[in-house]
Structures are given as structure tokens and as C-alpha cells.
VMD Tcl script that draws the C-alpha trace (Angstrom):
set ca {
  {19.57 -1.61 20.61}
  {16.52 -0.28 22.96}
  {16.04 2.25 19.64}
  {15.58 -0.09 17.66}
  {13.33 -2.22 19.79}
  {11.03 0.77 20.48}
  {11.02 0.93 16.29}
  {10.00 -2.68 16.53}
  {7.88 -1.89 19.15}
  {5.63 0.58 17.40}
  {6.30 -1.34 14.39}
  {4.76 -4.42 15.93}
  {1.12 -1.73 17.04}
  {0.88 -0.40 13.46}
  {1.40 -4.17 11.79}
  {-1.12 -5.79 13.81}
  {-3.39 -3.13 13.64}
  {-2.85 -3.43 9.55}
  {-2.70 -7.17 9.46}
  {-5.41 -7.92 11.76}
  {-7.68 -5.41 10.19}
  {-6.10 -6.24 6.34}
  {-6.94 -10.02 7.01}
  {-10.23 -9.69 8.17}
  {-10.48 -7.48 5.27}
  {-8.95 -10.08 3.24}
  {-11.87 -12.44 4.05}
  {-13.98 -10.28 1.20}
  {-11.46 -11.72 -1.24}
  {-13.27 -14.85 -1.68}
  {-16.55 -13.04 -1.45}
  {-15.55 -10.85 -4.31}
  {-14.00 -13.40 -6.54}
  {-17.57 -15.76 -6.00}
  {-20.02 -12.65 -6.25}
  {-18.34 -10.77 -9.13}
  {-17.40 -11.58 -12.39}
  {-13.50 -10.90 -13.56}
  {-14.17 -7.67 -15.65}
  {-16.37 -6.11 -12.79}
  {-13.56 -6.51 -10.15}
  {-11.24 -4.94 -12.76}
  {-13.61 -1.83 -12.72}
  {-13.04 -1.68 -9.19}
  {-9.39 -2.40 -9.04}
  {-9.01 0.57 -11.86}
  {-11.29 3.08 -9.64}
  {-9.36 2.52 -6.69}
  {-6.34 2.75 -9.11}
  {-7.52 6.65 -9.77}
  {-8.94 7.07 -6.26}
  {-5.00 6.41 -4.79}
  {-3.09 9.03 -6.83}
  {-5.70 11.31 -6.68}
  {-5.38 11.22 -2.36}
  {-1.83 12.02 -3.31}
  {-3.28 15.18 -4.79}
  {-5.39 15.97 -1.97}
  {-3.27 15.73 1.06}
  {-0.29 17.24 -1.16}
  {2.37 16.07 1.34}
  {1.25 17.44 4.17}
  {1.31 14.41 6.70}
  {5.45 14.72 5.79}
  {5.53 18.54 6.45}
  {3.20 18.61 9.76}
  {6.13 15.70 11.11}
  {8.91 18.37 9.99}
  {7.49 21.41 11.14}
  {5.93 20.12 14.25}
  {8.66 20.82 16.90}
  {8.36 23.95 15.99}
  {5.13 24.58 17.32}
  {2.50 21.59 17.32}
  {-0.99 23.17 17.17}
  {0.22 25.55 14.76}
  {1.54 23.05 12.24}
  {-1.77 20.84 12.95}
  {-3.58 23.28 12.01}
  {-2.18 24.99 9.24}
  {-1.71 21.40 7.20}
  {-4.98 21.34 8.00}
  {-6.46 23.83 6.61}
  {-4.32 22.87 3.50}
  {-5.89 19.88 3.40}
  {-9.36 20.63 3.91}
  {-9.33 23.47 1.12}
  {-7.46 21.47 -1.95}
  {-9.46 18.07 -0.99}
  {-13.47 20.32 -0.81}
  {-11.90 21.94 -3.98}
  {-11.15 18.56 -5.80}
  {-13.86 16.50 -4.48}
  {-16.98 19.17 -5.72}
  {-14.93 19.03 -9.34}
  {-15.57 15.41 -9.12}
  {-18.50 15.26 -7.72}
  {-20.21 17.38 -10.44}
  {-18.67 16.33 -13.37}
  {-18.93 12.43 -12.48}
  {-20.48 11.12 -15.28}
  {-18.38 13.03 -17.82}
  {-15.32 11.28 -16.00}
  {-17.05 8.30 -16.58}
  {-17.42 7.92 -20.03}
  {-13.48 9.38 -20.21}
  {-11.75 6.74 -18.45}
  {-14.49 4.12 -20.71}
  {-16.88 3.14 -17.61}
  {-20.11 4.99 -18.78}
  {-22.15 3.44 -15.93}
  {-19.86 4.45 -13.00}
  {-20.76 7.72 -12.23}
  {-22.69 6.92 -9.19}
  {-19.40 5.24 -7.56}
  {-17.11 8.22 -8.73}
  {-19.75 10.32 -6.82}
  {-19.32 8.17 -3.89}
  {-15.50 8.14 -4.38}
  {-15.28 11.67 -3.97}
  {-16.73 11.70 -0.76}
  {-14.92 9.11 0.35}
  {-11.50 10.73 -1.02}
  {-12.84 13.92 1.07}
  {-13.21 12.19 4.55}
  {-9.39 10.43 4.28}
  {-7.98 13.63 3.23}
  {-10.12 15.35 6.06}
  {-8.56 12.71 8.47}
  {-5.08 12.40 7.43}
  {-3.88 15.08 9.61}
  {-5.04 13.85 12.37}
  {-3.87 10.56 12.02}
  {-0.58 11.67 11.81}
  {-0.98 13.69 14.99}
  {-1.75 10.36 16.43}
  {1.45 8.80 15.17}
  {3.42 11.90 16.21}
  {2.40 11.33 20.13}
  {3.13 8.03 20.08}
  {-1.03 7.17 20.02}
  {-0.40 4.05 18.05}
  {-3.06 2.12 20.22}
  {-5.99 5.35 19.08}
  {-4.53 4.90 15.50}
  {-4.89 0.89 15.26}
  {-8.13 0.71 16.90}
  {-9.45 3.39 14.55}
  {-8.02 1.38 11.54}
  {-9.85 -2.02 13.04}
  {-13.22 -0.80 13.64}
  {-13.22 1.21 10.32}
  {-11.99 -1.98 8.19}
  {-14.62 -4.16 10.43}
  {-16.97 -1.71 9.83}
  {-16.54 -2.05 6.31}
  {-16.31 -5.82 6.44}
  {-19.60 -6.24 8.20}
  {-21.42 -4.02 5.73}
  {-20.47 -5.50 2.90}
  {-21.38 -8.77 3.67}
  {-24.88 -7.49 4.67}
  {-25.03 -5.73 0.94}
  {-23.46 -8.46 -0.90}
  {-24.89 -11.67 1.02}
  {-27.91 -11.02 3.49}
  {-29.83 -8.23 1.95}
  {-30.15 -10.13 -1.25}
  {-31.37 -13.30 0.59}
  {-33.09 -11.53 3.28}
  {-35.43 -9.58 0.50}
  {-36.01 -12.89 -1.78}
  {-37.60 -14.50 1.19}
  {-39.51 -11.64 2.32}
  {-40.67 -10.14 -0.66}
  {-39.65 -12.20 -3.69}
  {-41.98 -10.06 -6.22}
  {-40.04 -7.41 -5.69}
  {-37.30 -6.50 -7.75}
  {-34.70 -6.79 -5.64}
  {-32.21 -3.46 -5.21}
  {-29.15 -4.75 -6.41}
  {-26.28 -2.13 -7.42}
  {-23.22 -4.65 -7.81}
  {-19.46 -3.68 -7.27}
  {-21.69 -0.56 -6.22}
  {-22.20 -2.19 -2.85}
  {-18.13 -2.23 -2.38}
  {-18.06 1.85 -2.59}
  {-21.16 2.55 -0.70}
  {-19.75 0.11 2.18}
  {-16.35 1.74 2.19}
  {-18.05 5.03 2.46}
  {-20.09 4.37 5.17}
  {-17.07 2.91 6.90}
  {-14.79 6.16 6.56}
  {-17.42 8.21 7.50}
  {-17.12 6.82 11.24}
  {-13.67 7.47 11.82}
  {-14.57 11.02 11.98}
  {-16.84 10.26 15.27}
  {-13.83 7.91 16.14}
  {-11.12 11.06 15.82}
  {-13.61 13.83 17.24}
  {-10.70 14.41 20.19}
  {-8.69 15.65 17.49}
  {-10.93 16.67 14.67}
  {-12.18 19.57 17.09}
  {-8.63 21.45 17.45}
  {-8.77 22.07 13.54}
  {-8.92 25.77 12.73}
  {-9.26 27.11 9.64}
  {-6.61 29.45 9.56}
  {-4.24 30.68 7.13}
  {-0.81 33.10 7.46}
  {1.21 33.09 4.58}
  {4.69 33.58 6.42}
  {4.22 31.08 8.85}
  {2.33 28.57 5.95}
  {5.20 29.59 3.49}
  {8.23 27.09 4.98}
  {5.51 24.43 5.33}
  {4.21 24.52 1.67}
  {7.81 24.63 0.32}
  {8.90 21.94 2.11}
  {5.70 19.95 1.37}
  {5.23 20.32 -2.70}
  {8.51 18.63 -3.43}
  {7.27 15.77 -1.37}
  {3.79 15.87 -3.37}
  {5.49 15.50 -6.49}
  {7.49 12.77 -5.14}
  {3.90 11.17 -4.01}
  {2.62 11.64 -6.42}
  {5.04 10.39 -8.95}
  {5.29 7.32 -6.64}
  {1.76 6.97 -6.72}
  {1.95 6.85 -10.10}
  {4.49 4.20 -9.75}
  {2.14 1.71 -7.37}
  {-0.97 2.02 -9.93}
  {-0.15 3.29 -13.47}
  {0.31 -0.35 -14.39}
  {-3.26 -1.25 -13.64}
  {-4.22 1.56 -15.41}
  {-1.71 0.74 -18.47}
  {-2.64 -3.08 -18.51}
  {-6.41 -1.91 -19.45}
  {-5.07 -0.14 -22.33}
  {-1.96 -1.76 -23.76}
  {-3.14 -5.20 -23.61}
  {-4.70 -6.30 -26.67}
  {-8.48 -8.25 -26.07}
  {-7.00 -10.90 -27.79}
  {-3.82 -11.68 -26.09}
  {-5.34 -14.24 -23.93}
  {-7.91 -16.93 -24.83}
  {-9.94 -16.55 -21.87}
  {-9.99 -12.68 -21.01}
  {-9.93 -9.11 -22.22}
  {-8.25 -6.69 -21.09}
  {-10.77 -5.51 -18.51}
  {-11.31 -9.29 -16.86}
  {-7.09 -9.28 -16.77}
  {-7.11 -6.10 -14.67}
  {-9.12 -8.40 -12.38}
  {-7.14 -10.87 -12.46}
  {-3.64 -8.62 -11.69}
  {-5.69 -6.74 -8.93}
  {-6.34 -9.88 -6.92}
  {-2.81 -11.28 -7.71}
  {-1.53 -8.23 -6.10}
  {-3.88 -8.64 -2.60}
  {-1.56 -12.20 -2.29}
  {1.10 -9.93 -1.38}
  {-0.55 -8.39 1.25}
  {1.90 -9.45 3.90}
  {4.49 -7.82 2.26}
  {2.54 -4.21 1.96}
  {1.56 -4.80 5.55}
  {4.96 -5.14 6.59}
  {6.08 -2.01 4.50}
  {3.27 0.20 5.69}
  {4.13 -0.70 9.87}
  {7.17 0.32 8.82}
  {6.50 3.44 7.19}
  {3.99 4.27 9.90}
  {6.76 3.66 12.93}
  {9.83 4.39 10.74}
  {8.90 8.15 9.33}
  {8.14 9.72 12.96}
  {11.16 7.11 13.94}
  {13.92 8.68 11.90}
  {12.46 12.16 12.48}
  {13.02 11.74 16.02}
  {16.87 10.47 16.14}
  {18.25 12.71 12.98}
  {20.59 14.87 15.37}
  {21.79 11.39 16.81}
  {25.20 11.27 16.12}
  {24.98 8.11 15.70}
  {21.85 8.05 13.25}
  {23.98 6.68 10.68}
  {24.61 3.52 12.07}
  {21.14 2.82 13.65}
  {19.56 3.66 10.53}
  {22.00 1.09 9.08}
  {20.90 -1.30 11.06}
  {17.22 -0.87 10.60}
  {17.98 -1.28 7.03}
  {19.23 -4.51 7.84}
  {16.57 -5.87 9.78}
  {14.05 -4.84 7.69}
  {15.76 -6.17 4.47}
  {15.72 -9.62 6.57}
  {11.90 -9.41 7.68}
  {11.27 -8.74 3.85}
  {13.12 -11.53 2.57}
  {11.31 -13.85 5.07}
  {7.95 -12.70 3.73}
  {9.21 -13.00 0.28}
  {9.83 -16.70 0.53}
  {6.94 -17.66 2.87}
  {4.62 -16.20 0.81}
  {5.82 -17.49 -2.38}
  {6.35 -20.89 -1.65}
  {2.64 -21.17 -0.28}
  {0.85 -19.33 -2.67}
  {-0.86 -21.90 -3.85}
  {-2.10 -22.56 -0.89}
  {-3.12 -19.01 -0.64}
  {-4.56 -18.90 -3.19}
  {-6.78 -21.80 -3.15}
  {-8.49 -20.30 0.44}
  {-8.79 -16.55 -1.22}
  {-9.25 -16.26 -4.89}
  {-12.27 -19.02 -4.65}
  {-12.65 -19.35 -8.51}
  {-10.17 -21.04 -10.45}
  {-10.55 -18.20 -13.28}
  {-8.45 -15.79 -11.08}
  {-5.70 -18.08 -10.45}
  {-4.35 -18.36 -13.70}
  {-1.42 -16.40 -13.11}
  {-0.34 -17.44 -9.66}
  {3.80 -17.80 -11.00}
  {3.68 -13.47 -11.18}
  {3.53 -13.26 -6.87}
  {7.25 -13.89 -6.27}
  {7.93 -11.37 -8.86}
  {5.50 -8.98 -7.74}
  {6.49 -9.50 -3.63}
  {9.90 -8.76 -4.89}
  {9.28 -5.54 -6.44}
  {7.41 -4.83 -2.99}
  {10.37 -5.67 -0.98}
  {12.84 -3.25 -3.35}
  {9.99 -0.47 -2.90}
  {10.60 -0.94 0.64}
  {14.56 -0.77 0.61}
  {13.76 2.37 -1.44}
  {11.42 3.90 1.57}
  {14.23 3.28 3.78}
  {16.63 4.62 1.54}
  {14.93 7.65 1.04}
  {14.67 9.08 4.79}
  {18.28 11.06 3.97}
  {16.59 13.71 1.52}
  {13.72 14.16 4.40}
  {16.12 14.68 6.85}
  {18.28 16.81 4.74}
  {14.92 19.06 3.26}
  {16.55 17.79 -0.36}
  {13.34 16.55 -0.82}
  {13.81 17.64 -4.76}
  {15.35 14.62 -5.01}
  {12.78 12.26 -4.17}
  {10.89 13.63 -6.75}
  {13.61 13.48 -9.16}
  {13.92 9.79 -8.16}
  {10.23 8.94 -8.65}
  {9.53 10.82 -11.90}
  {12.27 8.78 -13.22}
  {10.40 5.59 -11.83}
  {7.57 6.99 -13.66}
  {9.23 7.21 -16.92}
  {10.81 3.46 -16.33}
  {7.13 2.33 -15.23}
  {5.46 3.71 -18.68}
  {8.03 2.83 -20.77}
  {8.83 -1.00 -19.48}
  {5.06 -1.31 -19.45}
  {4.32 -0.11 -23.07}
  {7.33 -1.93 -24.43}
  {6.44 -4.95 -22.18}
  {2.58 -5.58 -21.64}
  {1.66 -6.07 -25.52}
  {4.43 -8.71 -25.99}
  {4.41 -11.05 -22.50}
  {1.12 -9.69 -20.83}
  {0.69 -9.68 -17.04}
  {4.75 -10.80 -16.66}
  {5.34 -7.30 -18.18}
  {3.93 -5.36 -15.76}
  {5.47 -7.63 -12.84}
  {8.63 -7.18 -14.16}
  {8.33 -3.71 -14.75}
  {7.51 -3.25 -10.83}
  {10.87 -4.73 -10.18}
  {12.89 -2.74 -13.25}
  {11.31 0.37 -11.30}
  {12.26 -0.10 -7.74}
  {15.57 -1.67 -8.78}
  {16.67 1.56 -10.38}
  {14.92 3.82 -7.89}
  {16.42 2.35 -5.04}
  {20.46 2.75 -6.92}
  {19.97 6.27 -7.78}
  {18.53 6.83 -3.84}
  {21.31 5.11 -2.42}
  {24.42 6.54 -4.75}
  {23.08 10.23 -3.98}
  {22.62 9.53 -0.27}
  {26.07 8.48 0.58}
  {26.97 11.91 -0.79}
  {24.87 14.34 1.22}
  {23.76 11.71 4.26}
  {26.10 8.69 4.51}
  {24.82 5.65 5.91}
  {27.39 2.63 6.57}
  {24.52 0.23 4.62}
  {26.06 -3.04 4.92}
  {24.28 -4.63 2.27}
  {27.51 -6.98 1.86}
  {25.86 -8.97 4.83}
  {22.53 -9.25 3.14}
  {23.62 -11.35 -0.29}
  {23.61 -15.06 1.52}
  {20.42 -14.07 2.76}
  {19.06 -12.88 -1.02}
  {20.71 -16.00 -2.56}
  {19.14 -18.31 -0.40}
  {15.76 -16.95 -0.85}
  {15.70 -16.59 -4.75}
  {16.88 -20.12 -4.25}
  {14.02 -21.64 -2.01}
  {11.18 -20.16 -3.95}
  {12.72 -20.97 -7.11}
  {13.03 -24.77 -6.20}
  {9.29 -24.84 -4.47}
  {8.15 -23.67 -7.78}
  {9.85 -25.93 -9.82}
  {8.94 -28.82 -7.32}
  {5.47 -29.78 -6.80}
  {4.03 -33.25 -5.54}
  {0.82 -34.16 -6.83}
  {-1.13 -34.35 -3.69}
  {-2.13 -30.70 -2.71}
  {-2.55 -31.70 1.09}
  {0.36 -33.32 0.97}
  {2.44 -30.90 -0.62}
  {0.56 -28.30 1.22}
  {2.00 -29.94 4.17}
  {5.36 -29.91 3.30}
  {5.28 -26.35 2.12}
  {4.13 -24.89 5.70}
  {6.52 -27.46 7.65}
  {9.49 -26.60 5.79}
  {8.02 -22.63 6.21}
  {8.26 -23.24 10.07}
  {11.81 -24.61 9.51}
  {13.06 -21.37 7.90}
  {11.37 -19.19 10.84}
  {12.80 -20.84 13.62}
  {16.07 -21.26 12.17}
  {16.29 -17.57 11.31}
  {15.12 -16.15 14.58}
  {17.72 -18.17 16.00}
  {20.67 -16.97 13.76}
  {19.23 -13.15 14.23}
  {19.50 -13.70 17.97}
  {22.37 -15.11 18.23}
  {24.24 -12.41 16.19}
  {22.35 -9.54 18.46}
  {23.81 -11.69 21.32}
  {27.47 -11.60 19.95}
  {26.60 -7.84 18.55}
  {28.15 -8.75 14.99}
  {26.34 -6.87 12.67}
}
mol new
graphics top color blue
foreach p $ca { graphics top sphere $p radius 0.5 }
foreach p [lrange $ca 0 end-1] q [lrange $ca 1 end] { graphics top cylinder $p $q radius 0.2 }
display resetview
């Protein structure tokens, strides 16, 4: 049990690191959705769509390999996925860089080439810093790593609402005969930029032991071990945005009366912020978990404590899941300030539930790291990538923005069977997941009768939405304690 609290523990550093920075980020939410129109946030939800796989491409799974290969011999596995790094991401970013405006006018934004410019840097600096990152998780740094995090997002934060709020007001008092310089959703890539830059002051300590340096023997292991786990990254990259992507393509202008396609990508990107609890709580876990299961492999009795996380974190999922969903309209109404992106507010369960199977499927997958079968996770996600495109074509024209939320949870569903079936044969686990269907039932059960139920009064109801939200969380921490006290699990 002290294993798994120090998972909890480090957990508990990465989460509030990502929550408290993610909600403070999540205050530009209602900025955005009063500043920009729906079509221009779904030019920036689509960028950002691109800018995510493509990191895939630039770090090319080295943050897995350096946590493999770095018993071994630390500074030489720091510095040889490094240098990796560094080389593919300069390599990538100049291509983009200097044919911006042709990439423009491919993926239909003709004015954007500015903000791919911008993107490109910005893709170069996290690929730059990923390493190093990781080295922080690897020593345990999680403090370093969460402070970085905060000041970059507040960093961020604070320059955005300069761009966006005061520099517009500030220069139509001062000089209101000038035209004002005014460069949009611009403002939201030139912040970010600015923001990421900093982190590399932030990480100088271990910026500075980067060498350049390549051997071909000693890189050779690393770079096997590490392009299975690209493809798998990428492919499950592919998995988290190719729906965005899709949804600007496959949905015809006129399937809704009051949007295009473009204005419904906005929509669907600020749906999918709403379950920003849920990502939170998968990405502390990923952050704690990965160096976590690294660590206690040779256990021999790794099996059954990675059971057991499994268990716990199904729970904390579940929890989310329902206290999300039955307040999102509460949610909503403080974030997505105009009614016009709020139109579609019954997708969030089904989105935070194919966010909670992605999850189960990160936990799932840890036995082909361990095992360096790591073919198999990209087996796993090009098939998620096949179910993703094909639920989404056959899907999005006929039921719209419900097709691509159901086609989140059709993916991770069958991602997360063919994981488990495959691991019980080369790394068995004793998953109990026997334990965990009261705990599913109940919770498909709550949300479904909060959304069916509704009382006219939203203060009221609001009310009895967040009291009967407290219920749940008391009552379930005391269960969960009691059955660590009587050790049934």
C-alpha cells in the first residue's frame, strides 16, 4: 500500500500542477467564446489539431525510450534522445516554416500562414524541452516540473488577456485614429509562443547538459525501441484529433441550421475543454504512472499492484465521469459564455466516457513497455485509427457531432479489449474488473437520470446537482477507506 500511495503521491504534484495551471487556463474559455466568433475558434481548434500529431512526429518516442534506457547510463541516454530530438524537430520545423503559406491554402485556411509560422516555433521549443522534462519526472523533480507547467500556462494566461482585452482598449483611448493592430485568433499563437519560449530559461539547469552527440551502436537499442512507440503515438495521436479534423470535412454545411462545418469544429473543440477534469486526471496519471511502473517491473509482485492501480484509477475516473456530467450545465453556463456554443451540451458524458476508456487503455498498455513488445501498441492504435476513420465517415454525415462522440468511445472500447486479451498472455495482470461493474452501473445510472431530470429553476437545480455531487464524494471516500481498512480488494 505505501507504493501505491507514493503513485498517489506524485500523482497528486503532477494533477495540481495540471489542474491548477489547466483551470486558470480554463478562465480564457469564456474569453474566447465572447471575443471570437464560432468558425474562428474552429480554425484554432483544427491548428492545434495538426500541431498535436505533428509533436508526435518530432519527439518520435523518445521521452518512452530515455525512461527505458536510462538505468543504463543516465547522461548518456539524456543526451542521445536528445540529440534525436533536436535534429528531427529543426528538420521539421524549417519545412514548415518555409513552406507555411502553401500549407495554408492545403488544409483550406489561406490566411493562416503567419500562425503556422508561429506554430513551428512553438512545436520546436516543446520538442526541444521534452527531454528534459522527462529527466525531471525520472528524479522524482515533480515540484521543478509543476512549477514550470504553472508559470508557463500563467504566462500564457496573462498575455493573452493583455492581447485580447487591454491592448485593444488601452490603444482606443490613447490613440483612437489609429488603426488599431488587431491580428485575432492570431493573438492566441503569438501568446502561447511567447509563453514556451520561457520554459527554456526555466529548464536552463538541465538544458545545459545537452550534447549533441551521436554513436550509432550505443543510439541503435534506443531508436529501435523508440520507433515502435512513435508509431503507436502517433497512431494514437491520430486517434485524440483526426475527428476534429474529419468533422471539418465530412459534415455537410447544411446539416445544421445554425452552423457550417467550420463554426461546428468550434463548437466540438469547446465541448471537449468540459472534460478537462477527466484529461487532467489521465495526464497525472500518465506523468506519475509511466516512471511508476518502470520502476517496480522486476517486483514480483507487479502484477498485483498494477492490479490495483487499475482499480483505483478506474474508480477516480468514474467519479469524474458523473460529477462532471451531471453539472455540466452548470459548467457550462460559467465557461462557454455564449449560448451559440452550448448547443450540444448532451455529447460530454459521451465524450468523458471515451476519456475514461482511453485511460483504462493507458493503464492497460504498460505490459508491452515493460515487455519491449512495443509492436503491439502500435498494432493496437493503427487499428483505433482505422475504427476512428471509418465510425467517423460512416457516422458524422448521418447524426453529426454524436458521431464523432460515439466514435471516441467505439475506439477506446475496442482498443482497450484487444490490449487487455494480449496482455494476459505475455504479462498477466489479476485485473479484477468483476469488482468495478456496481460501480459502472451506478454511474451510467446517475448521469442518465440527472439528464433526464431537470427542475426549471437553474439555481435551484444547480443546487441540487452540487449537493447531491458532495453526497456521492463523501460516501465513496468512505466505502474506499473502509475496504483499504479491511484490505478486500
Amino acid at each position: 500500500m505505501s507504493q501505491l500511495k507514493s503513485l498517489a503521491g506524485q500523482t497528486a504534484i503532477y494533477g495540481v500542477s495540471s489542474i491548477l495551471g489547466r483551470l486558470i487556463n480554463y478562465a480564457l474559455v469564456p474569453l474566447h467564446t465572447v471575443v471570437f466568433a464560432r468558425g474562428e475558434l474552429g480554425i484554432v481548434t483544427n491548428l492545434y489539431a495538426y500541431t498535436a500529431i505533428f509533436m508526435i512526429i518530432y519527439t518520435f518516442g523518445m521521452e518512452t525510450a530515455y525512461f527505458r534506457f536510462v538505468k543504463k547510463n543516465p547522461l548518456n541516454a539524456f543526451q542521445l534522445t536528445s540529440s534525436a530530438v533536436i535534429v528531427i524537430s529543426t528538420l521539421f520545423s524549417v519545412f514548415i516554416f518555409s513552406f507555411s503559406n502553401t500549407l495554408a491554402q492545403l488544409i483550406n485556411y489561406p490566411d493562416t500562414g503567419l500562425y503556422i509560422r508561429w506554430l513551428a516555433i512553438i512545436l520546436w521549443i516543446d520538442s526541444f524541452l521534452a527531454i528534459p522534462f522527462a529527466k525531471l519526472r525520472h528524479e522524482n523533480k515533480a515540484r521543478k516540473f509543476a512549477t514550470a507547467k504553472i508559470i508557463n500556462i500563467l504566462l500564457n494566461i496573462i498575455l493573452q488577456v493583455v492581447l485580447l482585452l487591454l491592448l485593444p482598449t488601452i490603444q482606443q483611448s490613447m490613440a483612437p485614429d489609429i488603426e488599431q493592430w488587431n491580428i485575432g485568433i492570431g493573438f492566441i499563437f503569438l501568446s502561447n509562443l511567447i509563453a514556451n519560449a520561457s520554459l527554456i530559461l526555466i529548464l536552463f539547469s538541465e538544458i545545459k547538459l545537452i550534447r549533441l552527440r551521436f554513436n550509432w551502436d550505443e543510439f541503435k537499442p534506443i531508436l529501435f525501441y523508440a520507433f515502435p512507440i512513435f508509431l503507436m503515438g502517433l497512431a494514437g495521436m491520430l486517434n485524440e484529433q483526426l475527428d476534429k479534423i474529419l468533422l471539418e470535412y465530412l459534415l455537410p454545411d447544411s446539416f445544421y441550421n445554425d452552423m457550417n462545418s467550420t463554426e461546428a469544429v468550434g463548437v466540438y473543440g469547446q465541448l471537449l475543454k468540459l472534460g478537462i477534469f477527466m484529461m487532467l486526471a489521465i495526464q497525472a496519471f500518465r506523468y506519475a504512472g509511466e516512471p511508476f511502473f518502470f520502476s517496480k517491473a522486476e517486483d514480483k509482485n507487479a502484477p498485483e499492484l498494477f492490479a490495483k492501480v487499475m482499480h483505483y484509477f478506474v474508480i477516480s475516473a468514474l467519479l469524474l465521469f458523473v460529477l462532471v456530467s451531471i453539472n455540466v450545465d452548470l459548467i457550462a453556463f460559467v465557461f462557454l459564455r455564449s449560448p451559440e456554443y452550448r448547443v450540444a451540451l448532451y455529447l460530454v458524458p459521451l465524450l468523458l466516457f471515451g476519456k475514461l476508456l482511453y485511460g483504462v487503455y493507458l493503464n492497460l498498455s504498460i505490459w508491452f513497455k515493460l515487455t519491449d513488445k512495443t509492436m503491439f501498441g502500435t498494432y493496437f492504435s493503427i487499428l483505433g485509427v482505422v475504427i476512428m476513420v471509418v465510425t467517423n465517415v460512416l457516422l458524422i454525415p448521418v447524426i453529426g457531432l454524436t458521431g464523432c462522440a460515439i466514435s471516441i468511445v467505439i475506439c477506446y472500447a475496442i482498443m482497450s479489449l484487444a490490449c487487455y486479451f494480449y496482455g494476459q498472455k505475455y504479462f498477466p495482470v489479476p485485473y479484477k474488473f468483476e469488482k468495478l461493474i456496481p460501480y459502472l452501473a451506478i454511474s451510467l445510472t446517475i448521469v442518465y437520470f440527472f439528464f433526464t431530470w431537470h427542475i426549471s429553476n437553474f439555481v435551484l437545480d444547480s443546487i441540487i446537482r452540487i449537493a447531491f455531487s458532495a453526497i456521492i464524494l463523501i460516501f465513496l471516500i468512505w466505502f474506499e477507506k473502509k475496504n483499504l481498512a479491511t484490505k478486500t480488494f
